[in-house]
C-alpha positions in Angstrom: -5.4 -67.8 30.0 -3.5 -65.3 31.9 -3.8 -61.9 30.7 -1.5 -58.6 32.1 -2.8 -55.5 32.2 -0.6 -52.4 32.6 -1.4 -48.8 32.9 1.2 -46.0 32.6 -1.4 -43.1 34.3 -0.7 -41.3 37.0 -3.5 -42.6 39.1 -4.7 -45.9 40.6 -8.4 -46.0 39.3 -8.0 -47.3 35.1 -11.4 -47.5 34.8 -10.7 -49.8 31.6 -8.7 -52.5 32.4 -10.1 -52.7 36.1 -13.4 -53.5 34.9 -12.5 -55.8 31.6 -10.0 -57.6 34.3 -13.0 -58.1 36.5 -14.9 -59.1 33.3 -12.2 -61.7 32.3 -12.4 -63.0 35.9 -16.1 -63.6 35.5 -15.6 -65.8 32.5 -12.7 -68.0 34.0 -9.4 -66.3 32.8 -6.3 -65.0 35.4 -5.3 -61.4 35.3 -2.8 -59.7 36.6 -2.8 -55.7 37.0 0.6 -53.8 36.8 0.5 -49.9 37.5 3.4 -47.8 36.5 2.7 -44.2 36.9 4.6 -42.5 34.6 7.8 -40.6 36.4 8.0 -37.8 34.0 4.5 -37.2 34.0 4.5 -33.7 34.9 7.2 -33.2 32.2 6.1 -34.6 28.5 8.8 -33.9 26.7 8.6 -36.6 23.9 11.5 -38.9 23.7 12.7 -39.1 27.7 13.4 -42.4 29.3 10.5 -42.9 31.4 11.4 -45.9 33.1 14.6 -47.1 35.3 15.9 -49.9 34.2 15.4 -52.3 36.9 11.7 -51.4 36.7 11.7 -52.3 33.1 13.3 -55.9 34.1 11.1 -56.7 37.3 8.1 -55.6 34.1 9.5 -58.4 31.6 10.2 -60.7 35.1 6.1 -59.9 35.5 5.1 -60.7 32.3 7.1 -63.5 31.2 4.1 -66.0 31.7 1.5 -64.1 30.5 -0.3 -65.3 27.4 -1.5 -62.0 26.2 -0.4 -58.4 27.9 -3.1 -55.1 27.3 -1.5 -51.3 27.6 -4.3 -48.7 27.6 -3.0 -45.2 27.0 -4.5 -41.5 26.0 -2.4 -40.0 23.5 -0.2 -37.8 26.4 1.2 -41.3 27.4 2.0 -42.4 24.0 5.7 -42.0 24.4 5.7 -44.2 28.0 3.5 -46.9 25.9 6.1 -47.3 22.9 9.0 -47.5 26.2 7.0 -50.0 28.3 6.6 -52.1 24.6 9.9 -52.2 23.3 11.1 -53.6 26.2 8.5 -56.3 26.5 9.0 -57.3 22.6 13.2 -57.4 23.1 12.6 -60.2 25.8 9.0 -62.0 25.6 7.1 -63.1 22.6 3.7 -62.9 24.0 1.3 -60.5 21.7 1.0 -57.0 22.9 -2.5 -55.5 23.1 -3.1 -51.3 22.9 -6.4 -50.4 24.0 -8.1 -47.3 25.3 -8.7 -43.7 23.6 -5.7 -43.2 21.6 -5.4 -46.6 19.7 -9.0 -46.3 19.4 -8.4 -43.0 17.5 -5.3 -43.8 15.8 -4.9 -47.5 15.1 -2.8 -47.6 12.7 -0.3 -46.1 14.1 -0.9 -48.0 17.2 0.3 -50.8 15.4 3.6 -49.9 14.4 3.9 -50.8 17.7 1.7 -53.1 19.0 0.1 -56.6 17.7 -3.5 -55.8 17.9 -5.6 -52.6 19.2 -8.9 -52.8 20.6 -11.2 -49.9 18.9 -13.6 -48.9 21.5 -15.4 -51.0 24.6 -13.1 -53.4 25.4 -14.9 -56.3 27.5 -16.4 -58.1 25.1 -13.7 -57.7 22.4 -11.0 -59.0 25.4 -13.1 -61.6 26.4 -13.8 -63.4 22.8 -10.0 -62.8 22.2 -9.0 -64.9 25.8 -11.7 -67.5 25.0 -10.1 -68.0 21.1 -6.6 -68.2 22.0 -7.1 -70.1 24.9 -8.6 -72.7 22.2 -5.8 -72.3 19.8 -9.0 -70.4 17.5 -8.2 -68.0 14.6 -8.2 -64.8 16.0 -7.6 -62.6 13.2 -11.6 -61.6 13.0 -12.8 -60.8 16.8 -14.6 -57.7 16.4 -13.3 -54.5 17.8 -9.8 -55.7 16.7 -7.0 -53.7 14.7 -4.5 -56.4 14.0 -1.5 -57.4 12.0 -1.5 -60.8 10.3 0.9 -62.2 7.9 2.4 -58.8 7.3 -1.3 -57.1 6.5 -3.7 -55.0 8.5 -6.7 -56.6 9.4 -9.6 -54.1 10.7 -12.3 -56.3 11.6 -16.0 -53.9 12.5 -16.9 -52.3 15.6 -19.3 -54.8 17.6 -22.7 -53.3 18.6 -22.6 -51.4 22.3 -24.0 -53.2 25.2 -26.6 -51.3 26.5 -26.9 -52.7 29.7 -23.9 -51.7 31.7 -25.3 -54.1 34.8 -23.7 -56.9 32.6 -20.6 -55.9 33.6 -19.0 -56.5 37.2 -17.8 -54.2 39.1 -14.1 -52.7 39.1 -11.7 -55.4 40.2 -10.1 -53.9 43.5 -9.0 -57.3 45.0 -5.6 -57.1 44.8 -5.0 -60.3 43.3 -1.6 -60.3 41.5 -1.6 -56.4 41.3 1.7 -54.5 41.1 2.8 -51.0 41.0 5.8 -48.9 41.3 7.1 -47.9 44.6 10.1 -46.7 46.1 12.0 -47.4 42.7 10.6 -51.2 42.1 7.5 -52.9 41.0 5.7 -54.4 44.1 2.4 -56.2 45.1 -0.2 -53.3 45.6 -1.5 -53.7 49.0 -4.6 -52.0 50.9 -2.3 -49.3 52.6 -0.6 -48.9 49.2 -4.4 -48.0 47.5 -4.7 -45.6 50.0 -1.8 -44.4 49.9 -2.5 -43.0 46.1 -6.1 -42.1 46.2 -5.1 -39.7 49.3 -2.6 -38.1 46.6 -5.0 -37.8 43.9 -5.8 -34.1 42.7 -9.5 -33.9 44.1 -8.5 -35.6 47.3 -5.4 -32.9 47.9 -7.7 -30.4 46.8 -10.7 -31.3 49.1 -8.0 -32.4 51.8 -10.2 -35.9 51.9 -9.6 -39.5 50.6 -11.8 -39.9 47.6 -12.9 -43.3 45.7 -13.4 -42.3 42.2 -16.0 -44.0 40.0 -18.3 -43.7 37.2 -22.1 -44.2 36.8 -22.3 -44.7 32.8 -20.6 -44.0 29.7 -20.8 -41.3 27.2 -21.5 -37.8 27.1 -24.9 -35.8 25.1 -22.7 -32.9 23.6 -21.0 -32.8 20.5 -17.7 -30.4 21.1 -15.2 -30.3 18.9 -12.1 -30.6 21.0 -13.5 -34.1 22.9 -12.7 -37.7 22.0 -16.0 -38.5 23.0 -17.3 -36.9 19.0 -15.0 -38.8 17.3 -15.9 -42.0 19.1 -19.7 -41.7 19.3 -18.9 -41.8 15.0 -18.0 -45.4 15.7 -21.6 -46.3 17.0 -23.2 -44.5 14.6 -27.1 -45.1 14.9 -26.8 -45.8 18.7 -26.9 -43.7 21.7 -23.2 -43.6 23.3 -24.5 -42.3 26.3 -25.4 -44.8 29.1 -26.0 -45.6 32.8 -25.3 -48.4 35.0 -28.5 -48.8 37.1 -29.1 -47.6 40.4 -28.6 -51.0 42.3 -25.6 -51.9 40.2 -23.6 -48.6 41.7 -24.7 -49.2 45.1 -23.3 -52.9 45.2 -19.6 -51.2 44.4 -20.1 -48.6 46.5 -20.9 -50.6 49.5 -18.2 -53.1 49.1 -16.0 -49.5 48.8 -17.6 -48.5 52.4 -16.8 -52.2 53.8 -13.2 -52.5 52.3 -12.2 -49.1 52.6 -13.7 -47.7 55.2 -11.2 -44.8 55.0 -13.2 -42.9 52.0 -14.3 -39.6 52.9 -16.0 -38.9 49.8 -17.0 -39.9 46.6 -15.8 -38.8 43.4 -18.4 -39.2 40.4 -16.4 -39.1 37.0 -18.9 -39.0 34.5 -18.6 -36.4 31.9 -22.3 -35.3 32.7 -23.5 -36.6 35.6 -26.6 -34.2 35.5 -27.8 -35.5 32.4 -29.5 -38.1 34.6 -33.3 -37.4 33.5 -35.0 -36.1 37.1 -37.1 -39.7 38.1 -33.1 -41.7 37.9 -31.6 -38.7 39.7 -34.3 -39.4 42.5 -34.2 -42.9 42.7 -29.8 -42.5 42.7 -30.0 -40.4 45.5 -32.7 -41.5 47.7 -31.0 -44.9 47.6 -27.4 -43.5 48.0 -28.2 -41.1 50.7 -29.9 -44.5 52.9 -27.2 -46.9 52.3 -23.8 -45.0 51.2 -24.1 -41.4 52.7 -20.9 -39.9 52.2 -20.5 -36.6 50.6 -19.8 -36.8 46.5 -18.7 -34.8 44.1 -19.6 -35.1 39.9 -19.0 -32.8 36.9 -22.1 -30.8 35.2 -22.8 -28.8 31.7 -24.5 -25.8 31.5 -27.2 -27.2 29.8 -28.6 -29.9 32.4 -28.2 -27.8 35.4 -31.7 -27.0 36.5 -32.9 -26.4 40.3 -34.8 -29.8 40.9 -31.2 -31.4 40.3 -29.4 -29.1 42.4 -32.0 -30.1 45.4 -31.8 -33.4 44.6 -28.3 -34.0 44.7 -27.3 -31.6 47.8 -29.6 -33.2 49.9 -28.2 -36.7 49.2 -24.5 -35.3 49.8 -23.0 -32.7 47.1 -20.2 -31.3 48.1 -18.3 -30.0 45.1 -18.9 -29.4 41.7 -17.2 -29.1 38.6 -18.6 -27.3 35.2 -16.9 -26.7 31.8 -17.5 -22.7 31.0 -14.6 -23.1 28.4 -14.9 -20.3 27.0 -17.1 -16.6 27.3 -16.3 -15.8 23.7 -19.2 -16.6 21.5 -16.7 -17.1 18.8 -15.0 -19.8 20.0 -18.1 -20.9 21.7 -19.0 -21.8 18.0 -15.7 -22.8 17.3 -16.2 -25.5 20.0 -19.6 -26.9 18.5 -21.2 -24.9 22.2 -23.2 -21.9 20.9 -26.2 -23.5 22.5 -24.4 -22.7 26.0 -24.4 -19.0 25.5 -22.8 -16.7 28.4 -26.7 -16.1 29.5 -27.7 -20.0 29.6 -23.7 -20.6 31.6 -24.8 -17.5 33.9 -28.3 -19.0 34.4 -26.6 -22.4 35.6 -24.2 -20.1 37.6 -26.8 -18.7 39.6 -28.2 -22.0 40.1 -25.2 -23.1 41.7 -24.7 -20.2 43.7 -28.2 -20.7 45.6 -26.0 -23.4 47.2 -23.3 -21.9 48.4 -23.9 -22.1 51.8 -24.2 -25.7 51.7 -21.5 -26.5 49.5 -18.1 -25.9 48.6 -17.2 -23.4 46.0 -17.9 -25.1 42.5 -15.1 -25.2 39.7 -15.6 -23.8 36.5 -13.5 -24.9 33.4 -11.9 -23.0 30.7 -9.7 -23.6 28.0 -6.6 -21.7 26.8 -4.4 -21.4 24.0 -7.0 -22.1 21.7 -5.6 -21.1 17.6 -8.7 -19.8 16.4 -8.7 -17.4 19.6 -7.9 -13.8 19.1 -6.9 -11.4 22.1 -10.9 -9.7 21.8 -11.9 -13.1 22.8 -9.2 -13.9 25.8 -10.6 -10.6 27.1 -14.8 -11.8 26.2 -14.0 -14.7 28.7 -12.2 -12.8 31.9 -15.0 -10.5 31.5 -17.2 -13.6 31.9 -15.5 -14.4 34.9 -15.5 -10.9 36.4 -19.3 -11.2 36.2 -19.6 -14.9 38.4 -20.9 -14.6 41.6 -18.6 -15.6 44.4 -17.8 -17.8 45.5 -15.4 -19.9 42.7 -12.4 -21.4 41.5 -11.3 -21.6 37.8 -9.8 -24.5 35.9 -7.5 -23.1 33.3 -6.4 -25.8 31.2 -4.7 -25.6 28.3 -5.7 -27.0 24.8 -4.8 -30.4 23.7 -5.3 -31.2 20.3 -6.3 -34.7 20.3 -5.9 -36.8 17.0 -9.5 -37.5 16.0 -11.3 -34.7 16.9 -12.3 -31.9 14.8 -11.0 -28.8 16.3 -7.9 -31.1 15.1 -9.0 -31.5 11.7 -9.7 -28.0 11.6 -6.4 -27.3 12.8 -4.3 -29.9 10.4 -6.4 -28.3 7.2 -4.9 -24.8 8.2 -1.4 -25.7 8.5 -1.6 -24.9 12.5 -0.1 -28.5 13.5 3.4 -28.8 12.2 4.7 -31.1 14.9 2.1 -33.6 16.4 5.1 -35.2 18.2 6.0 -31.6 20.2 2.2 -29.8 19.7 0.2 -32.9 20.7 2.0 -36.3 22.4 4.3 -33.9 24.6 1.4 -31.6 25.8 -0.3 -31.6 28.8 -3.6 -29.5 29.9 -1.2 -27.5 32.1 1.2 -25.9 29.8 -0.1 -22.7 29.3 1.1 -20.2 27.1 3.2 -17.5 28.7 1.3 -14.1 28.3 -0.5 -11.6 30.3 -3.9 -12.7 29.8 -3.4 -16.0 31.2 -1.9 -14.8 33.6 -5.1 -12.7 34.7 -6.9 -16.4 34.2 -4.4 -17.8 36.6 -4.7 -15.0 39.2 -8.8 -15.2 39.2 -7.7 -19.1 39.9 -9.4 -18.6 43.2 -12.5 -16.4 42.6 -11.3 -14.0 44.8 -9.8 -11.2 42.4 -12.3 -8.4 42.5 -14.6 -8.0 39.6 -13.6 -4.5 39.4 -10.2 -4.7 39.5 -10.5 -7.3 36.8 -12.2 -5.1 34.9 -9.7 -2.5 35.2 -7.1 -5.1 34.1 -8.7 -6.1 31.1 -9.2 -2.3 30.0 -8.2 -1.8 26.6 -4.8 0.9 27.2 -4.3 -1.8 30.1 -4.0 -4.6 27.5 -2.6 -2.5 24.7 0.3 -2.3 26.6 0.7 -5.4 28.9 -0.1 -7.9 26.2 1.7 -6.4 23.5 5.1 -8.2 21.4 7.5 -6.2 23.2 6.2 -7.5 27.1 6.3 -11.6 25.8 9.5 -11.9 26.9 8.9 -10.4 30.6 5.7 -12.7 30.7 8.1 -15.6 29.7 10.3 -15.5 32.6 7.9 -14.6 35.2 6.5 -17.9 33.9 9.5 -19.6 33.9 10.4 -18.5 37.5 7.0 -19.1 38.9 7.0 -22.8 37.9 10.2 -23.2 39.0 9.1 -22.1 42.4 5.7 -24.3 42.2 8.0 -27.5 41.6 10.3 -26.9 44.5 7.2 -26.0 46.8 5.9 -29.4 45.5 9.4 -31.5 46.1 10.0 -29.9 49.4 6.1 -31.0 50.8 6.9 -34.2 48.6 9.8 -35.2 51.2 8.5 -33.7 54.3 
């Protein structure tokens, strides 16, 4: 079998198909990678072409001999999924697979579009589907498959999780039959084209190195009400979602990353919540990475694993940067958010945690989400007061709210009437489309960490917002908006073209 895989993100890693391709390749079967970062990316307005034309034909050209063809998506790349599959169904015949967060959430819909979606982990599923069809088998009842047959909707049960993530190989970086756009035209990825992307990822511009991003497990302990992860820890209900590869498993890819790319400066840890490593596998991770890899890292954290044993631990295998979602210092929409249990004083107590590090570490992010429709203006202001009180050195991550299908903040929000257009409020949203208005613009200014608490303070004064956050100053707030974005995506073209 021959099975395409094609990604419409922004970035090179696809944790998802890299590893089932890998998994496939294991087990016999040809695969073929084709990454098409989505040209409009930046601007998600629904119903753009997203592709040239000639792209779209060297993708059919591609595909043509493929037996089966997999698109993962999240729900913000919806619109370049439905493109990239219309195409392929006007010219080829071979079934089209949707797979990843999105079809997992909404499969239905998925498949007014596609011929099958793959609910959940996908390796397995992807595996028993090659095998049958390569056989000629009935495949209308392989486990973790959505799929349409003889004009009905078959949805077949969620397999059980594997809990040993060792039994999977590593991500498939060989470069065997992989493709991505450059320069206007789908072309064989190559070593110098790899790094050419991960030196252009966000953390690498930020940290002005070349990171390799990766992930130690799956999962995530919390419970919030705005993350996929809730909705799809329902699906394994009676089973712990949250697991690690082991130790050795992560140090074989990251010593064939050290051999093959020897250009790495750092290493980027993805997992949702690294730190909820239990202390004795946080030891045994580091010693081991700090003898064979040793190369600074960086991984996320929540306020509630943070202790100082980890924080010693981890900066003296490497640490460089850390990431932690704040979210919110309201403790109304803390509870809105499923986090009362990460009050301001337990954030502030991981805070200070942090800060002990400074001098050995770059300053740590700290997320927050805007834009959120059960927030009132009392609780904007609860939050920048938050930040007025963290100890420099910082930077903030505004992002903006994205109400995924499948989660409850969106349940919350379809019950109350607050979605009226998932098309324009949802599938053409990104994290960075803030609302216009004076206190996000205070969140944007503290971007840094180096407004000064006081002068914060003063900002956020009651007479101070009465009057700068009232109806009448929207529209000012609108254009400044308007014109500073404008400016940010000339800054970005000119540098783009230098």
């Amino acid at each position: 079998m021959k099975v395409t895989f094609i990604s419409p993100y922004p970035d090179i890693t696809a944790f998802g198909i890299r590893g089932i391709s890998s998994y496939l390749k294991r087990h016999g079967h040809k695969t073929q990678l084709i990454f098409l970062p989505d040209p409009h990316s930046d601007n998600l307005m629904y119903n753009v072409q997203r592709y040239e034309d000639n792209v779209l034909k060297e993708l059919v050209s591609l595909c043509k001999d493929s037996n089966l063809i997999g698109i993962t998506l999240m729900t913000n790349f919806f619109d370049a999924a439905v493109q990239i599959t219309r195409r392929l169904k006007s010219e080829i015949s071979t079934p089209i697979i949707w797979g990843g967060v999105h079809p997992t959430i909404c499969p239905e819909e998925s498949l007014e579009y596609a011929d099958m979606v793959c609910i959940g982990d996908g390796e397995d599923a992807m595996l028993e589907l090659a095998n049958k069809t390569a056989n000629g088998e009935d495949c209308s009842n392989v486990a973790n498959f959505c799929i349409k047959y003889n004009g009905k909707i078959i949805k077949n049960p969620v397999r059980p999780l594997t809990r040993d993530l060792d039994h999977y190989p590593i991500a498939d970086y060989i470069m065997e039959d992989h493709h991505i756009i450059l320069d206007g035209h789908i072309r064989p990825l190559t070593r110098e084209s790899i790094r050419f992307f991960q030196e252009r990822a966000v953390l690498s511009v930020f940290l002005k190195k070349i990171g390799y991003q990766t992930m130690t497990g799956r999962g995530c302990p919390h419970k919030c009400t705005y993350c996929v992860n809730d909705m799809i820890k329902n699906l394994y209900a009676g089973q712990s979602y949250l697991r690690w590869r082991s130790t050795a498993h992560v140090m074989e890819e990251l010593l064939w990353v050290k051999e093959n790319m020897p250009y790495i400066n750092f290493i980027w840890i993805s997992d949702d919540a690294f730190f909820a490593r239990n202390p004795e596998s946080l030891r045994e991770f580091c010693r081991e990475y700090k003898e064979k890899i040793n190369i600074p890292f960086t991984c996320l954290a929540s306020p509630l694993t943070i202790t100082e044993e980890k924080m010693e631990i981890l900066i003296d295998a490497g640490l460089i940067y850390l990431q932690m979602g704040v979210e919110s210092g309201s403790k109304n929409v803390q509870e809105v958010f499923n986090r009362k249990n990460m009050s301001n004083e337990r954030m502030i107590k991981a805070i200070r945690i942090i800060n002990k590090y400074k001098d050995r570490m770059l300053p740590p992010a700290y997320d927050f989400i805007l834009d959120v429709p059960y927030e009132k203006d009392e609780d904007k202001v609860e939050s920048l007061r938050f930040i007025s009180e963290i100890p420099k050195p910082f930077r903030l991550q505004p992002f903006s709210l994205v109400l995924y299908p499948g989660t409850k903040l969106y349940q919350m929000a379809k019950a109350d009437g607050i979605i009226t257009d998932e098309k324009k409020q949802i599938y053409a949203k990104s994290y960075g489309m803030r609302e216009p208005n004076y206190l996000n613009l205070l969140m944007t200014l503290s971007k840094d960490g180096r407004m000064p608490s006081l002068l914060l303070r003063l900002l956020i004064s009651n007479p101070v917002v009465k009057i700068l956050n009232s109806k009448s100053m929207k529209p000012f707030f609108r254009y400044l908006d308007k014109g500073l974005r404008g400016t940010s995506h000339l800054i970005k073209k000119l540098l783009k073209n230098v």
